[in-house]
C-alpha positions in Angstrom: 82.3 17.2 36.0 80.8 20.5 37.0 79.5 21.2 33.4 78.2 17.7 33.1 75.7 18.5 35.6 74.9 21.7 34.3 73.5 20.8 31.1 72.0 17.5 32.7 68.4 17.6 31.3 65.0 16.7 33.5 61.4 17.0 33.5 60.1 17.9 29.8 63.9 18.1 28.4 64.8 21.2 30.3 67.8 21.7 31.6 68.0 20.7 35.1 68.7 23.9 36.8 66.0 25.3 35.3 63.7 22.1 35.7 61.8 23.0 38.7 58.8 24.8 38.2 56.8 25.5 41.1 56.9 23.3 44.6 54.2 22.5 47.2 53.8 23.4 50.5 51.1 21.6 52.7 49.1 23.9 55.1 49.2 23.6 58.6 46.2 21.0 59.1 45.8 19.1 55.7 48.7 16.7 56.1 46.1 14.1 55.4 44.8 13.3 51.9 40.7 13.0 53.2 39.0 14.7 55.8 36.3 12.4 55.5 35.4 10.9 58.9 35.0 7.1 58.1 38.4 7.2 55.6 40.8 4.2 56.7 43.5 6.1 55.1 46.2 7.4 57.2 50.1 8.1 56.1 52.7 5.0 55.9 49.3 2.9 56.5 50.8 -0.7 54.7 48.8 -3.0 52.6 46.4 -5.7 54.0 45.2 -9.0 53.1 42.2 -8.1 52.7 43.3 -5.1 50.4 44.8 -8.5 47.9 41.5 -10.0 48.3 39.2 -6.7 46.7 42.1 -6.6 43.9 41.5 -9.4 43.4 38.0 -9.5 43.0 38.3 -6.5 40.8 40.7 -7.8 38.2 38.6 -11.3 38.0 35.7 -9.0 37.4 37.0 -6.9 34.6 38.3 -10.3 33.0 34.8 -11.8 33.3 33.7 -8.2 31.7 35.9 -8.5 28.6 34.8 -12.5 27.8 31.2 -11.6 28.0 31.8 -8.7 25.3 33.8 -10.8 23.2 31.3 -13.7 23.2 28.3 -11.4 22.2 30.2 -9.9 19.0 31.1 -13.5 17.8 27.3 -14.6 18.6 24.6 -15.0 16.6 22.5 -12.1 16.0 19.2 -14.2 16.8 20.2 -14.6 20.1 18.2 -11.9 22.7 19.5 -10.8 26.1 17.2 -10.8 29.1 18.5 -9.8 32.5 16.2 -11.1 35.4 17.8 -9.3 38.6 21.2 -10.3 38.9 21.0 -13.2 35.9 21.7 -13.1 32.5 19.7 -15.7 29.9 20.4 -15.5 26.4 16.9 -16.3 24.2 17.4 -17.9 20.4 14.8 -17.3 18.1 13.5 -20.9 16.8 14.2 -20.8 13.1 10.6 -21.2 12.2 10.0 -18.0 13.8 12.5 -16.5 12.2 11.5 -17.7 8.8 8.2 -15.7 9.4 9.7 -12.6 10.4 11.6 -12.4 7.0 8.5 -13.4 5.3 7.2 -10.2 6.5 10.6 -8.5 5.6 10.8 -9.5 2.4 7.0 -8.8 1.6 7.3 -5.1 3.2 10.4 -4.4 2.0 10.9 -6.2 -1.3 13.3 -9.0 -2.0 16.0 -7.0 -3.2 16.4 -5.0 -0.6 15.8 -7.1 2.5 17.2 -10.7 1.6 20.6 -9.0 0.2 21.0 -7.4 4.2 19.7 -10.0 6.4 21.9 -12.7 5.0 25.6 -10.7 5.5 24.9 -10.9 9.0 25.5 -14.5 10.1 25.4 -18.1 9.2 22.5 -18.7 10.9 20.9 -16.0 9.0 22.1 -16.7 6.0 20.7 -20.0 5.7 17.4 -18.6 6.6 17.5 -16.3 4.3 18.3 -18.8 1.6 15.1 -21.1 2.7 12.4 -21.6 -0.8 9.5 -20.6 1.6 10.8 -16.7 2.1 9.6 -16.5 -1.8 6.1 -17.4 -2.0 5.0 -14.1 -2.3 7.3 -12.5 -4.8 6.8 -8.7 -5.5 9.2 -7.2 -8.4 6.7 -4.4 -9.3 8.0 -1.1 -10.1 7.5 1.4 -7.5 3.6 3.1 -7.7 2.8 0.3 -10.9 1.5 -2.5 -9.2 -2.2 -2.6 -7.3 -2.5 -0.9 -4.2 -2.8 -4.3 -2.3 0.6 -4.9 -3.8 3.3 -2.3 -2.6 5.8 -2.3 -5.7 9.3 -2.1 -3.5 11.3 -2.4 -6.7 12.8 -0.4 -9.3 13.1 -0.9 -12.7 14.3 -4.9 -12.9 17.1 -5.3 -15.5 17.9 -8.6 -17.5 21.2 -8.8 -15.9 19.3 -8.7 -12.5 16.4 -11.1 -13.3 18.9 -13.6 -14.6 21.0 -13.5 -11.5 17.9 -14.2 -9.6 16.8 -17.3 -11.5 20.2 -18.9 -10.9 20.4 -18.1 -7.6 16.9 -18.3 -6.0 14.6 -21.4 -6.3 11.4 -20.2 -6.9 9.5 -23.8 -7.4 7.4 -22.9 -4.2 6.9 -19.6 -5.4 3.1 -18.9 -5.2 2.3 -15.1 -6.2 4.1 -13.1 -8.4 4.0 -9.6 -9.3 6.4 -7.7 -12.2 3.8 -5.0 -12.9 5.6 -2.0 -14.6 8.3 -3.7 -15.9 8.1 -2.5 -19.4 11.7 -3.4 -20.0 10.8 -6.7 -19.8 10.6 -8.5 -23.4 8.3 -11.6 -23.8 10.5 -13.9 -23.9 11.9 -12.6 -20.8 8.6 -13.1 -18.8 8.2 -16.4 -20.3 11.6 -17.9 -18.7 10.3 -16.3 -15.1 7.3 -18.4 -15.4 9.0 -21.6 -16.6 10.5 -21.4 -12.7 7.3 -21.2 -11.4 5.2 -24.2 -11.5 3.2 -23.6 -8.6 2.1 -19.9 -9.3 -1.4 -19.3 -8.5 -1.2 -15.4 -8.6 0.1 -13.7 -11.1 0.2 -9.7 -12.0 1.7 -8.7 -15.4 -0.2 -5.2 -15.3 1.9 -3.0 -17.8 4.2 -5.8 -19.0 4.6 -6.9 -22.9 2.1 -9.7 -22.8 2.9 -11.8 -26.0 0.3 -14.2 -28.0 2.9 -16.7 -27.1 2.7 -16.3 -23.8 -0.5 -16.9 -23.4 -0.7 -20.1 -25.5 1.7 -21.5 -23.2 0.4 -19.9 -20.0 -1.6 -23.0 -19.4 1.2 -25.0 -19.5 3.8 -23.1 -17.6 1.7 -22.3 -14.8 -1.5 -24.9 -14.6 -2.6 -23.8 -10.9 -3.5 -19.6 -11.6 -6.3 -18.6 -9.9 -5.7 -14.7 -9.8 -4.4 -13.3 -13.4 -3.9 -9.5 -14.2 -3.1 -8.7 -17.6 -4.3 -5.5 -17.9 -1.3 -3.2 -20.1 -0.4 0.3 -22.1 -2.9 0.3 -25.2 0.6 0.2 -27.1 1.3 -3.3 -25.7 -1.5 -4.6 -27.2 -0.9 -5.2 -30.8 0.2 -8.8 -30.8 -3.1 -9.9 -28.7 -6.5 -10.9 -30.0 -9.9 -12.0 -28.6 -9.0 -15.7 -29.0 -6.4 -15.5 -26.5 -8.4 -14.0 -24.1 -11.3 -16.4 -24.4 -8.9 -19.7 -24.5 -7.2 -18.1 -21.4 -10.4 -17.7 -19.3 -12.3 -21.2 -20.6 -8.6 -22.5 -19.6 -8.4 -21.4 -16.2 -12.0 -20.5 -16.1 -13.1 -23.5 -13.1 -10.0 -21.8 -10.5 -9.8 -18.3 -11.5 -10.7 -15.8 -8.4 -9.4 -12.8 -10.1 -9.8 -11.6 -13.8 -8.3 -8.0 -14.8 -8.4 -7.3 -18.5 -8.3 -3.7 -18.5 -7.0 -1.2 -21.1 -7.2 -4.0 -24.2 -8.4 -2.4 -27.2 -9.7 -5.2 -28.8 -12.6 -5.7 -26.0 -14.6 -2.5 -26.9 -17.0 -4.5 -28.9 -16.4 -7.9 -27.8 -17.3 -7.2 -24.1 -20.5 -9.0 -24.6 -19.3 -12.3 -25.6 -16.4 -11.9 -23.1 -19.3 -11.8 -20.6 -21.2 -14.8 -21.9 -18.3 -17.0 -22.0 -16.9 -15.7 -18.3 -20.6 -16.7 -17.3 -20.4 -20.3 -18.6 -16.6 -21.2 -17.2 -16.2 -18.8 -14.3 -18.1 -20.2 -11.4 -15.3 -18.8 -8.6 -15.4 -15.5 -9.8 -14.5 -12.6 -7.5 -12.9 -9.6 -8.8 -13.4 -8.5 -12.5 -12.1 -6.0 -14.2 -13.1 -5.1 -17.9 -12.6 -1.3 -18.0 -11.1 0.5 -21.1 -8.4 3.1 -21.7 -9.8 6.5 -22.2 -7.8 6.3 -25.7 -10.0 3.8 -26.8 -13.3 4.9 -26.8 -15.2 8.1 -26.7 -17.6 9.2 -23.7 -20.8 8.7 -26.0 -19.9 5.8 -27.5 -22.6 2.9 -28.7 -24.2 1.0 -26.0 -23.7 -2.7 -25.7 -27.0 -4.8 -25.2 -26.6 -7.6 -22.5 -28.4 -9.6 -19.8 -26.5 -9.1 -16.4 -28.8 -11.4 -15.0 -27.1 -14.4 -16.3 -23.8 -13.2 -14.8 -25.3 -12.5 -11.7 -26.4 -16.2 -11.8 -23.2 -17.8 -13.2 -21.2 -15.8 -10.9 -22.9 -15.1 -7.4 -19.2 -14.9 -5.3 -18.7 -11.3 -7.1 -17.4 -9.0 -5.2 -15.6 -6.5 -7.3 -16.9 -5.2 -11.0 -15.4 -2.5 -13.3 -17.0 -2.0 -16.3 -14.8 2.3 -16.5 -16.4 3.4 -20.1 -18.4 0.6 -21.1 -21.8 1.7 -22.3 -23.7 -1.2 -20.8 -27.4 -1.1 -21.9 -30.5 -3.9 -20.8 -31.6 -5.8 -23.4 -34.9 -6.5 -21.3 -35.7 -2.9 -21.0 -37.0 -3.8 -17.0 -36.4 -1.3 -14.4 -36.8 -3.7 -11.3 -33.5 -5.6 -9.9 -32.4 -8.6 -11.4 -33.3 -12.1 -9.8 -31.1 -13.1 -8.7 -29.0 -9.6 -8.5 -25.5 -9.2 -7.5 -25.6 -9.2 -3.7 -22.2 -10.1 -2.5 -21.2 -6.6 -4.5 -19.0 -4.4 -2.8 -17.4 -2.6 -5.6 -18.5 -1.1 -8.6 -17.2 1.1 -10.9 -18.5 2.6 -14.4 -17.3 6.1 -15.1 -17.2 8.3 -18.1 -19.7 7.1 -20.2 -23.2 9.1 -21.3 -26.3 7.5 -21.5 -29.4 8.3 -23.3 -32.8 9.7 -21.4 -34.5 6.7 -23.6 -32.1 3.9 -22.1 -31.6 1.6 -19.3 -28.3 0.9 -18.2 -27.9 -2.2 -16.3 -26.5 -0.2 -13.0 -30.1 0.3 -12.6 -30.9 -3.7 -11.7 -27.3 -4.7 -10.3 -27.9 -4.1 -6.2 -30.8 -6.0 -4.0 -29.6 -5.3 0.0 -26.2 -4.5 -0.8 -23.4 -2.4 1.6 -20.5 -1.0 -0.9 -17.5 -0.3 0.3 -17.0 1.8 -3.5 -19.2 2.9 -5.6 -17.5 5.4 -8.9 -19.7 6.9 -10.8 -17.6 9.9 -12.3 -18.0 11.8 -15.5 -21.6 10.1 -16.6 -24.6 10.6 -16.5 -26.1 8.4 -13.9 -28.4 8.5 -11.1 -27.3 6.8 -8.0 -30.6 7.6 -6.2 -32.3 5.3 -7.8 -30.6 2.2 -6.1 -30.5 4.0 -3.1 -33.6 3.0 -1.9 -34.0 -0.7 -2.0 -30.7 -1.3 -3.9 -27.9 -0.2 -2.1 -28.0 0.5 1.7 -24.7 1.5 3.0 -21.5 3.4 0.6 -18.3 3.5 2.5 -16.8 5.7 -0.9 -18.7 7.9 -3.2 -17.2 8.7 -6.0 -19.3 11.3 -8.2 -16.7 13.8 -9.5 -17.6 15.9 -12.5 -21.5 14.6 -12.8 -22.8 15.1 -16.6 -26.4 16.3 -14.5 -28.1 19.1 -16.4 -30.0 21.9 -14.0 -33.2 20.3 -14.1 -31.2 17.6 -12.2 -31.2 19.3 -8.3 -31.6 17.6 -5.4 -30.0 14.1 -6.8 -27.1 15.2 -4.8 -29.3 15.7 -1.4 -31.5 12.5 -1.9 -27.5 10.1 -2.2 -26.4 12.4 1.1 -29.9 11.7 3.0 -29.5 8.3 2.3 -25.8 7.4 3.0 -24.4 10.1 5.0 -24.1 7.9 8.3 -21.9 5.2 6.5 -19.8 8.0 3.7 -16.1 8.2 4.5 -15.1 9.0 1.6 -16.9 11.6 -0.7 -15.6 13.1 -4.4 -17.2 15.9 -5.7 -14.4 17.3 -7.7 -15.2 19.3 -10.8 -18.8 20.1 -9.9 -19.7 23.1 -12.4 -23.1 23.2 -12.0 -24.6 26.6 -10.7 -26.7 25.1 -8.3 -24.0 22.7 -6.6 -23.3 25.4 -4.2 -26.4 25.8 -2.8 -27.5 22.2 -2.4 -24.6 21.5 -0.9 -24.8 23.9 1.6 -28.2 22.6 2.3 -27.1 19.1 2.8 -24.8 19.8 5.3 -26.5 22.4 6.8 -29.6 19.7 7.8 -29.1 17.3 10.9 -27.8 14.6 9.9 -25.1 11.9 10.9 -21.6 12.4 9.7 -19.8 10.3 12.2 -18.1 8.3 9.3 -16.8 10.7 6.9 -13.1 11.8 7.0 -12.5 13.2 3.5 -13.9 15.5 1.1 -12.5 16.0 -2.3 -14.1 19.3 -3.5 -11.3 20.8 -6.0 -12.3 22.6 -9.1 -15.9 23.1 -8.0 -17.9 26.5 -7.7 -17.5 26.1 -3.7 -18.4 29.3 -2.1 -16.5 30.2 1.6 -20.4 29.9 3.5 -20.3 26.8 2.2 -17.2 25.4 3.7 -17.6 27.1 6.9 -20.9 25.1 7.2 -18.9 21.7 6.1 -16.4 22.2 8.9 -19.2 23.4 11.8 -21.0 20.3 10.8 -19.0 17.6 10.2 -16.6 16.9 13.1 -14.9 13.6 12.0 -13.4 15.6 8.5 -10.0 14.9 8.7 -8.8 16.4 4.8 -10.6 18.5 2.7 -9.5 19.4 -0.5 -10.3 23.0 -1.7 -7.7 23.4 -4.8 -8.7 25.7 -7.3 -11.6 26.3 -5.9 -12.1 30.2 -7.9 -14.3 31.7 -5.6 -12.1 31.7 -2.6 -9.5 33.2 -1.3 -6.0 32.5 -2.9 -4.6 31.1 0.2 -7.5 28.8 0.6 -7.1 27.2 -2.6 -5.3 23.8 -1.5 -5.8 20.9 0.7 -6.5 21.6 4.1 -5.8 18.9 7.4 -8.0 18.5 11.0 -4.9 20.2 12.3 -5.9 23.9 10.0 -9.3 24.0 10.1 -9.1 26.7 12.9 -7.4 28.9 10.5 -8.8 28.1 7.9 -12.3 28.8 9.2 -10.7 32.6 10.4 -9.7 32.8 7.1 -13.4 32.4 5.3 -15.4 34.1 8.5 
């Protein structure tokens, strides 16, 4: 019995003669457990009822805890807490607001990526998700080959993909479509997207293998187009001819908005007769876009005799021309502006063309009154003083990098900055070799004038000397970027693009 008890085990499986570890011994004094003055707790005080009732307000309150929690997990995300004091109201999203709000998902964030996401999360969302309206505007651009209006989410769409989207989408209320850099797409490929798509009215296959047949039956797949955007690689553009082109627009011609050709290499010496039969069917017009690929023609190329006047009467909506390497020539010979000019312009762009001293390109008559918001000139020979003064009043972006001016050509630069500088905010002059550049452009922003608007300043590649910038940066106090790669004559650690937040140093640097 006596060695029972001795190996008897106790606290932590020690042996129980060896189980006590320490003891306590109260000071004289603390026999109670609080010396807080308004404790009710004294020893062998016994339970009240009104000790049951706080329990059990307690243990109701931690139930009432636990139900809430378990309610919001199984709830529907669209619901919204508010507390108002000591209230709680639960707010549900009405499902036409919620259909907006992934409109704006889906056309930020592209349909692949936001619809896939949004519609795991609940019923509720799920049939939202799955409502015709969220693809209206349908974006499947590659990243960085769409427009810059259109901000190509997507990467490269496979057939595997586009086929699982045809069968499970319904894209009859599909209104805009966009599949610019999808070179993997074939034609036939293209042609079974647009058989879903009987309503399209925009449609963007910029850098996509655009078939003859596709445009034969474009007309009849897609009836309603108003905006079309066919502009592709010069290696798509085998299978194409003039014909199509001209059937398209005379098609479509009464509706269309928005015409990009650009980059076709069969429009270098048609561009003429494109323009004649764009005048007679294109009364909407708004945004064209004829410009070549620089594989296609050479910068001194033979000009092209037309009569922009008739244009500018057949269509006065136009907002938006590029003509990019199209040597452009009036057959009038007339200097003054055409009547009626284009004066709803507000961009225009022909670069990299020369023109003869004894010709008259039709930039010359093209403004009456107007405010650009661009105007590119780059690598010709043009003078865009000449519309400065009753032409064009206002230029938002300047484009005039690498200028073909000889030196008997100084001070064109200062008579464009003395008329626009107030309303610039944008100004190239990239790749500016000529030895008096430097100087003038000291001068021009050395003078007083108003440079409230601009922001940046592309000067790389251009004999910039460091008095030169240190005057841009005194002077101009709204520059926000200023570009100064391989710019020779500076230092080597000035050579690259400076912010608003550098100038400081960078000024230290050049004084």
């Amino acid at each position: 019995m006596s060695g029972r008890k001795r190996k008897e085990r106790g606290l932590f499986g020690i042996v129980k003669s060896k189980s006590v570890l320490f003891t306590f011994k109260p000071r004289v004094g603390e026999e109670y457990s609080s010396d807080s003055e308004d404790s009710d707790y004294f020893p062998g005080r016994q339970s009240t009822d009104e000790d049951n009732v706080e329990r059990k307000k307690l243990k109701a309150a931690k139930k009432k805890a636990k139900r809430t929690i378990s309610s919001d997990s199984k709830s529907s995300h669209t619901r919204s807490s508010v507390r108002w004091g000591k209230t709680l109201q639960t707010i549900r999203l009405p499902p036409e607001i919620l259909l907006q709000v992934f409109i704006f998902g889906v056309q930020s964030e592209g349909i692949t990526r936001f619809l896939p996401q949004v519609s795991r999360v609940c019923k509720e969302w799920h049939a939202v998700a799955s409502d015709p309206a969220l693809l209206k505007h349908l974006n499947l651009s590659v990243e960085g080959g769409g427009s810059s209006t259109n901000r190509g989410r997507v990467s490269t769409l496979t057939i595997q993909r586009l086929k699982k989207l045809l069968s499970s989408r319904d894209l009859s209320q599909c209104q805009m479509i966009s599949l610019a850099g999808q070179t993997k797409l074939k034609a036939g490929h293209i042609k079974s997207v647009l058989s879903h798509t009987p309503r399209l009215t925009s449609l963007n296959l910029r850098d996509c293998h655009v078939s003859s047949d596709i445009l034969e039956k474009l007309p009849e797949l897609t009836p309603c187009l108003e905006r079309i955007d066919l502009s592709h690689l010069p290696t798509f553009g085998e299978t194409l001819c003039f014909g199509h082109i001209e059937k398209i627009v005379s098609t479509f011609g009464n509706r269309l908005v928005e015409l990009r050709l650009g980059r076709m290499p069969h429009m270098k010496n048609r561009v003429d007769q494109l323009l004649k039969t764009i005048g007679l069917c294109c009364p909407l017009l708004e945004e064209l876009d004829l410009s070549l690929s620089f594989v296609d023609v050479l910068i001194v190329s033979r000009a092209t005799y037309i009569d922009m006047g008739e244009l500018a009467k057949a269509c006065p909506r136009l907002k938006e021309l590029r003509l990019n390497r199209h040597n452009l020539e009036d057959q009038s010979g007339k200097t003054q502006p055409y009547n009626p000019a284009f004066t709803n312009l507000k961009v225009y762009s022909q670069t990299e063309q020369i023109h003869d001293s004894n010709q008259h390109p039709v930039f010359y008559r093209m403004f009456s009154n107007n405010h650009l918001i661009e105007l590119n000139l780059s690598h010709t020979n043009l003078f865009p003083s000449r519309v400065s003064s009753s032409g064009v009043k206002s230029v938002r972006k300047l484009y005039l990098a690498n200028m073909r001016w000889g030196e008997s050509d100084a001070g064109e630069l200062d008579r464009c900055m003395s008329a626009w500088s107030e309303s610039l905010e944008i100004l190239d002059l990239s790749l500016s070799m000529l030895d008096w550049f430097n100087q003038e452009l000291h001068d021009c922003f050395l003078q007083p004038r108003h440079w409230a608007s601009l922001n940046m300043l592309n000067l790389s590649y251009s004999r910039l000397e460091a008095k030169t910038v240190v005057c841009i940066l005194r002077n101009c106090k709204s520059l926000e970027t200023i570009d100064l790669t391989a710019c020779r004559k500076l230092p080597r650690e000035c050579q690259r693009d400076f912010h608003q937040t550098e100038f400081k140093c960078l000024m230290k640097t050049l004084c």
